[in-house]
N, C-alpha and C positions, 0 to 999 in steps of 0.2 A: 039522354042524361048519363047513363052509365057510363058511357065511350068515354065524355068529358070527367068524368070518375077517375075510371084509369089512368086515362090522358095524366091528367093533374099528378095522381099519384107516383106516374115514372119522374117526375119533373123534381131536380136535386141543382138549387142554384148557391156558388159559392163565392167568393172573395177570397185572392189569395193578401195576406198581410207578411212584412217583414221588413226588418232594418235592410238598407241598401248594400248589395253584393252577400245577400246572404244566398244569391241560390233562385229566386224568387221565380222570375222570368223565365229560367233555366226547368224547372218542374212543371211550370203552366206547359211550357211546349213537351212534358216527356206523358201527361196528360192527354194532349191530342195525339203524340205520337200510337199512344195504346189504343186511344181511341179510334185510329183508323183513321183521322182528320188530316193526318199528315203522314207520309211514305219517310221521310228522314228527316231525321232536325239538325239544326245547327246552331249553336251556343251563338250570344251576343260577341261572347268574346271568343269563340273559337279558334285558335291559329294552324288548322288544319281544315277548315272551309271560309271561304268568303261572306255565308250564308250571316244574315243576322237573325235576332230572333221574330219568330213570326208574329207573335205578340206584338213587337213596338213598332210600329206604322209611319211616326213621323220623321221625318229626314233627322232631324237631329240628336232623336232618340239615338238612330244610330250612327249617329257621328260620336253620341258620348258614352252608349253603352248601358243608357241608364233610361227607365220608365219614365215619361214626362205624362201622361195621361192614364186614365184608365182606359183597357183593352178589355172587349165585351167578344165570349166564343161559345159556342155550343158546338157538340159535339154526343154521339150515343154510346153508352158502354153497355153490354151484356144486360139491356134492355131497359136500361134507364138512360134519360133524356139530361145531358147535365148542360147548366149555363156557367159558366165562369166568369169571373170577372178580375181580371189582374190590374191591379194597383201598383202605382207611381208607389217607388220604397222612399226617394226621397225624399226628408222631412220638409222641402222648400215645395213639393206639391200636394203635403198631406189633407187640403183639404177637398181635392179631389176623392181622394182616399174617404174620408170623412163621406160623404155622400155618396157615394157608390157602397159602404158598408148598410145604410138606410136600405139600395136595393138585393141585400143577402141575404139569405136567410142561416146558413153558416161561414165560420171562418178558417179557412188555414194557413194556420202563422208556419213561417219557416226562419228557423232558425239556427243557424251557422256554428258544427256544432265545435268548433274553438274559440268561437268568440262567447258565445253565450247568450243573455237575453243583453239586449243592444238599449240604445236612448230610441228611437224610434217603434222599436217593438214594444216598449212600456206604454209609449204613447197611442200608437193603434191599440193597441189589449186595450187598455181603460177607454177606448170608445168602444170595444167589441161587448164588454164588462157592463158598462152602462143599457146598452141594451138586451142583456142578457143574451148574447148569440152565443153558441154553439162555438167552442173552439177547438180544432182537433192540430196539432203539432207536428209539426215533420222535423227531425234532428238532420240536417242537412252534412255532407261533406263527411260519412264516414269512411270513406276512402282517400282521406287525409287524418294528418293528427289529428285529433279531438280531446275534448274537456272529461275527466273522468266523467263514465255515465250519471253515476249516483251524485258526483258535483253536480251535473246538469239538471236533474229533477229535482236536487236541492233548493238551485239558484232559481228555478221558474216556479218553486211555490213560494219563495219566501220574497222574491223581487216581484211576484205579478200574484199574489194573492189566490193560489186555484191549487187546487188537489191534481196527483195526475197519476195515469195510470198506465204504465209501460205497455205498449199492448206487443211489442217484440224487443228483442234484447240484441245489441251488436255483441260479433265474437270478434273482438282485435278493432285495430283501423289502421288507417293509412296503410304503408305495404307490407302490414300484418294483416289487413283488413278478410277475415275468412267466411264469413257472411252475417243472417243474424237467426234469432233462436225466436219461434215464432208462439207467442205463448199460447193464445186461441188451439192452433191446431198440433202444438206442442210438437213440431219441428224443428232441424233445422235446415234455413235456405241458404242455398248455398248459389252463387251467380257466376256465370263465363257468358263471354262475347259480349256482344252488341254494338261491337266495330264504334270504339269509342263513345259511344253514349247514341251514337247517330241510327242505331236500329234496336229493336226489344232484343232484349238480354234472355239467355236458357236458364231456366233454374232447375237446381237437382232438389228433392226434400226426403230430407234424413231422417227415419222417427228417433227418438231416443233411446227407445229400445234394441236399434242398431250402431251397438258401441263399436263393433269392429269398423264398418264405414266412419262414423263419426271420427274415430281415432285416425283414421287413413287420411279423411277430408283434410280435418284441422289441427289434426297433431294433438298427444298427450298432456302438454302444458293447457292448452284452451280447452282442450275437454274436461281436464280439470275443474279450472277457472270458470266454464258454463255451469256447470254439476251444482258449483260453491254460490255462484248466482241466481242459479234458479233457485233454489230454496231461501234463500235472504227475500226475494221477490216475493215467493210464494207465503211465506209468514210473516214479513214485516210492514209489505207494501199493503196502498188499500183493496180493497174489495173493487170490482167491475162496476156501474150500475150507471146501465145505459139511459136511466130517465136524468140523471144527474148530470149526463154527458147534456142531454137534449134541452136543461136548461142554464148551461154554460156555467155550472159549479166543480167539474170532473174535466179537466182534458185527456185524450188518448194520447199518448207518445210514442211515434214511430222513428225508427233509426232509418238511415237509408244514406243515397247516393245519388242524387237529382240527373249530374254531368254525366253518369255511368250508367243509369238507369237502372241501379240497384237497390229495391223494396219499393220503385216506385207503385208499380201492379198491387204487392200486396197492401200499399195503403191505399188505394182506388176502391179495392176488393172490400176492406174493413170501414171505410169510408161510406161507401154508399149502406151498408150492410146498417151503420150505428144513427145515421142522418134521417129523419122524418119528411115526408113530402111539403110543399111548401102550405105555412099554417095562415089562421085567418090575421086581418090586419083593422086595428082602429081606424074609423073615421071619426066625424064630429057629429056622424049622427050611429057611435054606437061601433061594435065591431061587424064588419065586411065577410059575409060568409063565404070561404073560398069556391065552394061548389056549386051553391043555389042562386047568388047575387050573378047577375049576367056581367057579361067583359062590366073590369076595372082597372084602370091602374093609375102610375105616379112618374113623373119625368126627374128623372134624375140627375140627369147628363145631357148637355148640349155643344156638340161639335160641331164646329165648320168648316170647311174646307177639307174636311177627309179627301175628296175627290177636284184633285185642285185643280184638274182640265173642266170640270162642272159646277165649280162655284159652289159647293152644295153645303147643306146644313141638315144638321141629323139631331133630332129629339130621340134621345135612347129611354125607353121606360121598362117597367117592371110591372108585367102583369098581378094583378092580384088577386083576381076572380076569373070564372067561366071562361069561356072562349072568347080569340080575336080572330074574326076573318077578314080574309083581303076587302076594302070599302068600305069595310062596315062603320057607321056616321055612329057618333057619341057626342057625350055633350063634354067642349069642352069648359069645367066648372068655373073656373078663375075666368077665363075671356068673357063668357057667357054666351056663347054661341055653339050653334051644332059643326061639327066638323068631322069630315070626311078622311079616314084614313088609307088613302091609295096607294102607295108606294112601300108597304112593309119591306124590312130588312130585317137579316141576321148575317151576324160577322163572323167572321176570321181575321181578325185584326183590317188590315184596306181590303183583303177579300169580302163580298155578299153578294146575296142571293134575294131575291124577292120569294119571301114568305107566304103563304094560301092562305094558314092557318097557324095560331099558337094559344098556349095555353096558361092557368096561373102557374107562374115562378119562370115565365119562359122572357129572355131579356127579349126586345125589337128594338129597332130603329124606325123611324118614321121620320117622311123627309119634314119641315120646318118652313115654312114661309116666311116667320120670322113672330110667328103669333105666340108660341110656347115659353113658359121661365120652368125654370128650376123648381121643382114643389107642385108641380099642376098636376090637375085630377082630371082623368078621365072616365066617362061611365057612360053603360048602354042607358041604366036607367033611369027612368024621367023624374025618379023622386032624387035628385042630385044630393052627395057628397062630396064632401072634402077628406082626403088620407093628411095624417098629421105633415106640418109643411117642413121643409129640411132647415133647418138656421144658418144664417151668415156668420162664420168663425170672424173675429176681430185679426184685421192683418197688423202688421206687428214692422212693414218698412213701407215708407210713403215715398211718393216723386210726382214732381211738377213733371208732365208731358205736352209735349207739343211736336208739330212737323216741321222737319226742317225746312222745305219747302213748302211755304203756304198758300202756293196754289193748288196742293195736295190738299187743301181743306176738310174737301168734301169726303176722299178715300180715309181720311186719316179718324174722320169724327165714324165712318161706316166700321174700319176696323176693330176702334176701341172699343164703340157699341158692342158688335159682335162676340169678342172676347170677353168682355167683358158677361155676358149674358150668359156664356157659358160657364163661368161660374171660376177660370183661370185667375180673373183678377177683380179687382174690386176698383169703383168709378165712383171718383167726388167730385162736385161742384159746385163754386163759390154761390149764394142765392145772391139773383140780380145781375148777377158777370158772366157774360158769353162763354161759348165754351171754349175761346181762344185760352181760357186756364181751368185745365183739367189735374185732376188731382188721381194717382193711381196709387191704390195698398193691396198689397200681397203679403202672403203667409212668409216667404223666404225671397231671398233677393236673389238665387238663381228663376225666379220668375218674371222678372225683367230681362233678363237678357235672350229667354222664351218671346215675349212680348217682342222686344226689336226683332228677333227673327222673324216673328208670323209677321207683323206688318212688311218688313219687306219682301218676304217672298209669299206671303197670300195676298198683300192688298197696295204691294209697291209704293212703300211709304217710309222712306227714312227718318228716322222717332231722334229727339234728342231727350236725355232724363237726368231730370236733374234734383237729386234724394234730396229730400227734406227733413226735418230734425227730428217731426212727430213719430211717439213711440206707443203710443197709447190712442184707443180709440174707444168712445162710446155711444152708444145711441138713448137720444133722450126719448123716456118711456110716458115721463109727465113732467109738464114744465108751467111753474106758477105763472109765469108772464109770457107773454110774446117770443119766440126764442129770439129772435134779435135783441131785445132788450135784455136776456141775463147778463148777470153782473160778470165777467171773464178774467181772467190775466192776460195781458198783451199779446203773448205767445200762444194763447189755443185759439183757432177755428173755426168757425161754425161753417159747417158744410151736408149738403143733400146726396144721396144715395142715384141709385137707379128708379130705386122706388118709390122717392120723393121725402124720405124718411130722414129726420132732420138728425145729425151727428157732430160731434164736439171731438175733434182734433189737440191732442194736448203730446206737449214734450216731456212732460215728467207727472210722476202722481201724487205731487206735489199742487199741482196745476190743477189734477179732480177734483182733491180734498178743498182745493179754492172755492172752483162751482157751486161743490156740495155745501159748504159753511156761508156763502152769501146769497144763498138762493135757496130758503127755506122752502120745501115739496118738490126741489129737484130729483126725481127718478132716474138713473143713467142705467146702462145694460153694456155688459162685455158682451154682448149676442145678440145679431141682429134677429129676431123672432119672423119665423116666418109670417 
């Protein structure tokens, strides 16, 4: 029991968050770099290697340079066990995003530090916010222009509602950039090399007590100007206070250089340092004791075709309790059967390994026959739970799908299935009408054109689509009559889910307020409930 004690406690799993090209992608891989996980990295957008990022896996990912999925890695640092989990930036796959935050237990937002805080970084923060997680900050790209510092702590408490607490301080940026002043150990770090971001960086550290260095390093003007900051910092900012941090009311704010590899180490260092091991989780009978309850967990995430020479399909979950060993049969809760788990994984983006053993907060993969959804509970033990279930975000663009060729029938109804299951896209169907009309809603419309690629190169299926008007979606929660019988407007819908779950299609909200005013104990929900 003890081992699985420890075990547990080395185990530090995160979710990286950020508006799109702030850096995101670029830092998860300078992470495994430290971590020994990787010998050299190579930017997405590198124009001094071919290399893309190791993170994004899917062909198109890197045709466009951009996260289309979430990427699930571990890797050990200086004795802790960490999981990662890098998230899709852009807003058209945020609800990817959205469920993979369910399996973290902290967040690190990156943010770009000349833009600011972004439209997408408002929108992950207030789902990090809601569940009170843990947010620690990276100020990206100080080896470019950037936003005055004290602008930038301004704008992130006053645009996202949270206290924050510089935990080091930049000296200059862009090709003033001289390093940063490290308030903890009351340095400063100073950085050379790292043969463009592609190896770990040397750092020199200067106490402050060494004015002559200091003045040599960064010159008289910034030594200055640090002198004049630190003490603004030291009496005007807030106080430290690491329980605040751990329940997501204080963020840390770190300065650095993602592409450069500059304060990447010293926020790994203060990161693991301020983050608590993974804590207990609600079920429906009660909260799940991380140590004593034997193996538990929740699926998150389901991909197919990772390995497209093997047709395969990957349930990714989230341990939440005791140990998982290779084989070991749980129940799984929603199917209602026992099942065998033989095939364990852990990633490196399409890199894995078959697993022995893992513990709670440790991510897996298990291959999928096709029996797992989104939200399912696994457990050793026989008095079964359910972990709270993940909800269906309302997609917000609709399209009439079909194959172009209908001989393709068969491939075409496998594919949408598929994808759809994994949680990419969302599947409507008229009640009573074949599935020759299938109705597909997505969060963003670069989701569709996601869609036409995988069918044609996972399941060789040329898709025709053709958008639809509807812009609003709800799901009936209680309904006075028959749902075919509600009273409608011409232009809304009545259509079924995956999971048989009845939903009203409407072009305007104009068209709810209809429902709602002619159908006295109509219930609708912007969320499908798991």
């Amino acid at each position: 029991m003890s081992n699985i004690v420890n075990e547990i406690k080395k185990r530090r799993t995160f979710a990286i968050i950020s508006h799109p090209d702030a850096g995101k992608t670029t830092l998860t891989e300078k992470f495994l770099l430290y971590g020994g996980a990787i010998r050299e990295a190579g930017t997405v957008k590198s124009r001094k290697s071919a290399k893309h990022a190791v993170s994004d896996w899917m062909e198109i990912e890197k045709q466009r340079g951009i996260s289309v999925t979430s990427s699930v890695m571990q890797f050990k640092y200086d004795g802790f066990c960490i999981n990662i989990l890098d998230t899709p930036g852009h807003q058209d796959f945020s609800e990817d995003t959205y469920r993979t935050l369910m399996a973290a237990d902290n967040a690190v937002m990156v943010i770009d530090g000349a833009k600011g805080v972004e439209a997408q970084t408002r929108k992950l923060f207030h789902v990090c916010a809601l569940r009170e997680t843990p947010i620690f900050t990276f100020v990206n790209k100080v080896d470019r222009e950037i936003k005055d510092p004290y602008e930038l702590l301004e704008e992130l408490e006053n645009e996202l509602g949270i206290k924050t607490y510089p935990m080091n301080w930049p000296i200059g940026c862009g090709m003033n950039f001289k390093g940063v002043y490290n308030r903890v150990t009351k340095e400063v770090l100073v950085f050379s090399g790292g043969k463009h971001g592609q190896e770990q960086v040397s750092v020199d550290r200067i106490g402050l007590d060494e004015e002559e260095r200091l003045l040599e390093y960064i010159g008289p003007a910034f030594y200055e100007k640090l002198m004049e900051d630190i003490e603004l910092l030291d009496y005007a900012g807030d106080d430290f206070d690491v329980e605040a941090v751990r329940e997501g009311k204080l963020s840390p704010i770190f300065f650095g250089s993602a592409l450069t590899n500059f304060g990447v180490e010293p926020f790994l260092i203060e990161f693991l340092k301020q983050t608590a091991a993974p804590t207990a989780r609600q079920s429906d009978k009660g909260e799940v004791d991380i140590y004593e309850e034997p193996f538990s967990a929740f699926v998150f995430k389901i991909q197919a075709n990772m390995n497209k020479a093997h047709r395969d399909r990957i349930a990714f979950m989230r341990i939440c309790s005791g140990k998982f060993e290779k084989g070991i049969e749980v129940n799984h809760v929603q199917g209602g059967k026992k099942v065998r788990l033989s095939q364990p994984q852990q990633f490196m983006a399409q890199d894995r390994e078959i697993v022995e053993e893992a513990y709670a907060g440790d991510i897996i993969g298990v291959f999928d026959p096709g029996i797992f959804n989104i939200g399912d509970t696994l457990c050793k033990n026989s008095n079964k739970f359910s972990f709270e279930g993940i909800p269906s975000f309302a997609p917000e663009h609709f399209a009439r799908v079909k194959p172009v060729d209908t001989m393709k029938r068969k491939q075409f109804i496998k594919g949408v299935t598929q994808i759809s299951q994994e949680g990419a896209i969302q599947v409507f169907k008229r009640p009573n009408i074949g599935v020759e009309e299938i109705i597909v809603g997505v969060v963003g419309v670069l989701q569709f054109e996601v869609l036409e690629y995988r069918m044609k190169n996972e399941y060789n299926v040329d898709i025709k689509l053709e958008q639809l008007a509807f812009s609003n979606i709800r799901w009936i929660e209680e309904s006075p009559v028959p749902v075919q019988k509600l009273s409608l407007t011409s232009d809304t819908r009545l259509v079924k889910d995956i999971k048989d779950r009845s939903i009203l299609l409407f072009q305007s909200e104009w068209g709810i307020g209809f429902a709602l005013e002619h159908n006295p104990g109509l219930v609708l929900s912007s969320i499908g409930k798991a």
